[in-house]
C-alpha positions in Angstrom: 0.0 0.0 0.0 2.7 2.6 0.8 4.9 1.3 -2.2 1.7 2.5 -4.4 1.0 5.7 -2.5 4.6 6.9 -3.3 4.3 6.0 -7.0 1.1 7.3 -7.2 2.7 11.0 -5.6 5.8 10.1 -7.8 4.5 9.6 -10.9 2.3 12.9 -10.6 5.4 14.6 -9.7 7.4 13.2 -12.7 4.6 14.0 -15.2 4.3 18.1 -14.4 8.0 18.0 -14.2 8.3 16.6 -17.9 5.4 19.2 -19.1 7.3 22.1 -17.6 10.7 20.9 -18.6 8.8 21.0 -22.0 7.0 24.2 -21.6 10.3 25.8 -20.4 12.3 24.6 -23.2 9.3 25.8 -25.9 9.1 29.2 -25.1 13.2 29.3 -24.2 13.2 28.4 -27.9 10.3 30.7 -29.0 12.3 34.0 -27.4 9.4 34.5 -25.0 9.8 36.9 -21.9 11.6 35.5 -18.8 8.9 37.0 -16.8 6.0 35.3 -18.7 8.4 32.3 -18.9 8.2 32.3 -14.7 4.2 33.2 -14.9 3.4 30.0 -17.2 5.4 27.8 -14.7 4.4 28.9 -11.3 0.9 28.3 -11.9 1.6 24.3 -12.5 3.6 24.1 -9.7 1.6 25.7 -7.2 -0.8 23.3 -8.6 1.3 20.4 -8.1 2.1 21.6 -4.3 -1.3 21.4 -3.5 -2.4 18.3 -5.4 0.3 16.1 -3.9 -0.6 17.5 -0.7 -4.3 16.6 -0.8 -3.5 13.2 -2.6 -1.0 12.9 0.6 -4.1 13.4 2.9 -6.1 11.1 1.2 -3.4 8.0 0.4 -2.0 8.7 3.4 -4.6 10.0 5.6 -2.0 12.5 7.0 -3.8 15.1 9.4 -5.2 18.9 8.2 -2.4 20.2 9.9 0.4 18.3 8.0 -1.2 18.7 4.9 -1.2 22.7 5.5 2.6 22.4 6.4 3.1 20.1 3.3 1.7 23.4 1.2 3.3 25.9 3.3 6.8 24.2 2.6 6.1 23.5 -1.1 5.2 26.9 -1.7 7.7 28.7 -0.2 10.1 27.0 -3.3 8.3 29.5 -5.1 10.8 31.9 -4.6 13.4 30.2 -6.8 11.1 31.0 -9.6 10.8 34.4 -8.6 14.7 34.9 -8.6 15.3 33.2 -11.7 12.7 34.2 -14.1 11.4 37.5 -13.0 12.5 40.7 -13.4 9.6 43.0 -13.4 8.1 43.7 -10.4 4.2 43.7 -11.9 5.3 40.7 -13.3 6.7 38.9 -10.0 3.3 39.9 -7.9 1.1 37.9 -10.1 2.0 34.7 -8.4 1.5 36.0 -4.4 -1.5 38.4 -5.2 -3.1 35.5 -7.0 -2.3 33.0 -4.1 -3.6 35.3 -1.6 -6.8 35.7 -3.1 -7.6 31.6 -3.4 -6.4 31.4 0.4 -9.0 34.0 1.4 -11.2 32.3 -0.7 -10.5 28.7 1.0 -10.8 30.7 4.6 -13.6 33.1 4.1 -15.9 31.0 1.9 -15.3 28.0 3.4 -14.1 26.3 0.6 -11.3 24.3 2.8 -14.0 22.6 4.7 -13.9 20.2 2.3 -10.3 19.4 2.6 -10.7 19.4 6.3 -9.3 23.0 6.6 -12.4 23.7 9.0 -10.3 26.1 11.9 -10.5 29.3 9.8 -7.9 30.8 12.9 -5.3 28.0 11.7 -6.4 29.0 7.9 -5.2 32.5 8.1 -1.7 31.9 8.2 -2.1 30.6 4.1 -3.1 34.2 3.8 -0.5 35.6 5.7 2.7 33.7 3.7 1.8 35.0 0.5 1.1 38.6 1.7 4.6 38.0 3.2 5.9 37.1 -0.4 4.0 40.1 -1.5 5.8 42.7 0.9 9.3 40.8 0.1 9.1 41.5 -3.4 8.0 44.9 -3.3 10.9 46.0 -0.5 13.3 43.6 -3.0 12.5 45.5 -6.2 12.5 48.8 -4.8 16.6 48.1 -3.7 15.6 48.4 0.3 16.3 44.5 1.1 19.1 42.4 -1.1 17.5 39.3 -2.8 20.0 37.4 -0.2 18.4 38.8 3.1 14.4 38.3 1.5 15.7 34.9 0.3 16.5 33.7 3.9 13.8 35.3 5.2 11.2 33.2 2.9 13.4 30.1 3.2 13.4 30.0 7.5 9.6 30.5 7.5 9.0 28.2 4.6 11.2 25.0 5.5 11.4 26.1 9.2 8.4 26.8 10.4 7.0 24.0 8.2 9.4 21.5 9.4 8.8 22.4 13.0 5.5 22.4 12.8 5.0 18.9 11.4 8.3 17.3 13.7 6.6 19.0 16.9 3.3 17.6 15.6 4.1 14.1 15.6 6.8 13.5 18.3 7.1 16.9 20.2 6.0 15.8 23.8 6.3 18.4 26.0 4.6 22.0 25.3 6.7 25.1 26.4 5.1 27.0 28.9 3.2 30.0 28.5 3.1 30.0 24.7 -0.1 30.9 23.2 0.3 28.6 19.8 0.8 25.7 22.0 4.8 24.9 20.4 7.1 22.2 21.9 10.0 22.2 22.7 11.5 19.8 20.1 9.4 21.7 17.1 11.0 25.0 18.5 14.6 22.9 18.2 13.6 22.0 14.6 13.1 25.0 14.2 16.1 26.8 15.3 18.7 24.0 13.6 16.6 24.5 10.3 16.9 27.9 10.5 20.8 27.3 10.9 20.8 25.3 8.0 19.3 27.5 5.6 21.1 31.3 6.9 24.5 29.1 6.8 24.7 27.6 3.4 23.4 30.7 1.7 25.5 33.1 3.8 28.5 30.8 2.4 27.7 30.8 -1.2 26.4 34.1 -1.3 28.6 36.5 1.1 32.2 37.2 1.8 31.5 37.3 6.4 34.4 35.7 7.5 34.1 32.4 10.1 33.3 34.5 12.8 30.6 36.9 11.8 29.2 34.3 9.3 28.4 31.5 12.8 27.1 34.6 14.9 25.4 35.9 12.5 24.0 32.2 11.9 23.2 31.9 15.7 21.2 35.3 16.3 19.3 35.1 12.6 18.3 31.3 13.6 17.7 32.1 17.8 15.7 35.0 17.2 13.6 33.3 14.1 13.1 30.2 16.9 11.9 32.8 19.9 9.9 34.9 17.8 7.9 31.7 16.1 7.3 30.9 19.6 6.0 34.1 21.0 3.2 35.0 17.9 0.1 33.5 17.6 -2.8 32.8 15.1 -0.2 32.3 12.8 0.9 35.8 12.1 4.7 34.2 12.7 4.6 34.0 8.9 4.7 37.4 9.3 6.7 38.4 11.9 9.0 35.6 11.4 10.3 36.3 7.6 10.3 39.7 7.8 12.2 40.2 11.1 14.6 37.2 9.3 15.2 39.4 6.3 15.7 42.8 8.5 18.4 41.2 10.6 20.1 39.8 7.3 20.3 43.7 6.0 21.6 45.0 9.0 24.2 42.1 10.3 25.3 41.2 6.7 
């Protein structure tokens, strides 16, 4: 049974790969516009995030939560596309603007109800990612945050928070104490060693910091990403939580 789940997921995966790989190479080919180039393709895969994460729920009867998580990490791979292929800023907020509307759509009409997305609080936070996306892009274009610092910032909310969230979900024990969105202490560790992860590899291959301002810069981006996941609830962290990433990139860096 779970040999046929995974090819089902696979072979869903390896079919939109091969009609982008041949929609990329078509218009490549044709001379078309980078920027309709990333338009034509971030459609299909937002598509294919959230198909293989309802086929996940229903093959694998995986809970609401980690099906939400499942998007919220798929999607925040969006950004690649928005690095490579965009260059015009109208062009880039096509993708987030459109995305925040089906949310809000999902959350206000109840269409998620139906996907078992029933706790509209929980729901808001798909709203709140994109409108992230959308603020990122605008500050990026506009020269007042470096693609590097918005690029971590999506990245430690996207696999961070995401990761955390399903880790903590299924083996986090112990709830920390006072904390309004109910985190553990071992999703709040997953989330501070993701966060490492992702600040350290791109501070390597994109910046010049030398060994000791590259780890403390690591440390305080990652710490303060953990602590302020922690502290903000109804899931405005993927708010707070990006954005504060990418300010403390622009100033530290």
């Amino acid at each position: 049974m779970g040999l046929s789940i995974l090819a089902r997921c696979t072979f869903m995966i390896q079919r939109l790969s091969l009609c982008l790989k041949f929609l990329t190479n078509m218009t490549i080919m044709s001379g078309m516009n980078s920027n309709i180039i990333g338009l034509l393709i971030s459609f299909p895969f937002l598509a294919l995030v959230i198909a293989v994460g309802i086929a996940l729920k229903k093959w694998c009867a995986i809970s609401s939560e980690s099906m939400r998580k499942f998007i919220h990490i798929g999607v925040s791979n969006w950004w690649f596309l928005e690095l490579w292929y965009f260059n015009t800023l109208t062009y880039a907020l096509i993708g987030p603007i459109t995305f925040i509307i089906l949310n809000s759509l999902f959350t206000f009409r109840e269409w998620g109800t139906a996907l078992g997305l029933g706790d509209r609080k929980r729901n808001y936070g798909l709203i709140y990612f994109p409108v992230t996306l959308v603020i990122l892009v605008v500050l990026q274009y506009n020269h007042l945050v470096s693609p590097l610092a918005s690029t971590i910032g999506v990245l430690v909310m996207g696999y961070g928070d995401g990761l955390a969230a399903l880790i903590g979900a299924k083996w986090g024990k112990r709830e920390i104490p006072f904390n309004v969105s109910k985190k553990s202490y071992l999703g709040t560790l997953t989330m501070f060693i993701v966060s490492v992860v992702v600040v350290l590899v791109a501070l390597i291959f994109f910046s010049d910091l030398s060994l000791a301002k590259l780890i403390t810069v690591t440390v305080v981006v990652a710490f303060v990403s953990a602590v302020v996941e922690v502290l903000t609830p109804f899931g405005l962290d993927n708010l707070t939580v990006p954005l504060l990433a990418t300010l403390l990139i622009e100033v530290l860096v």
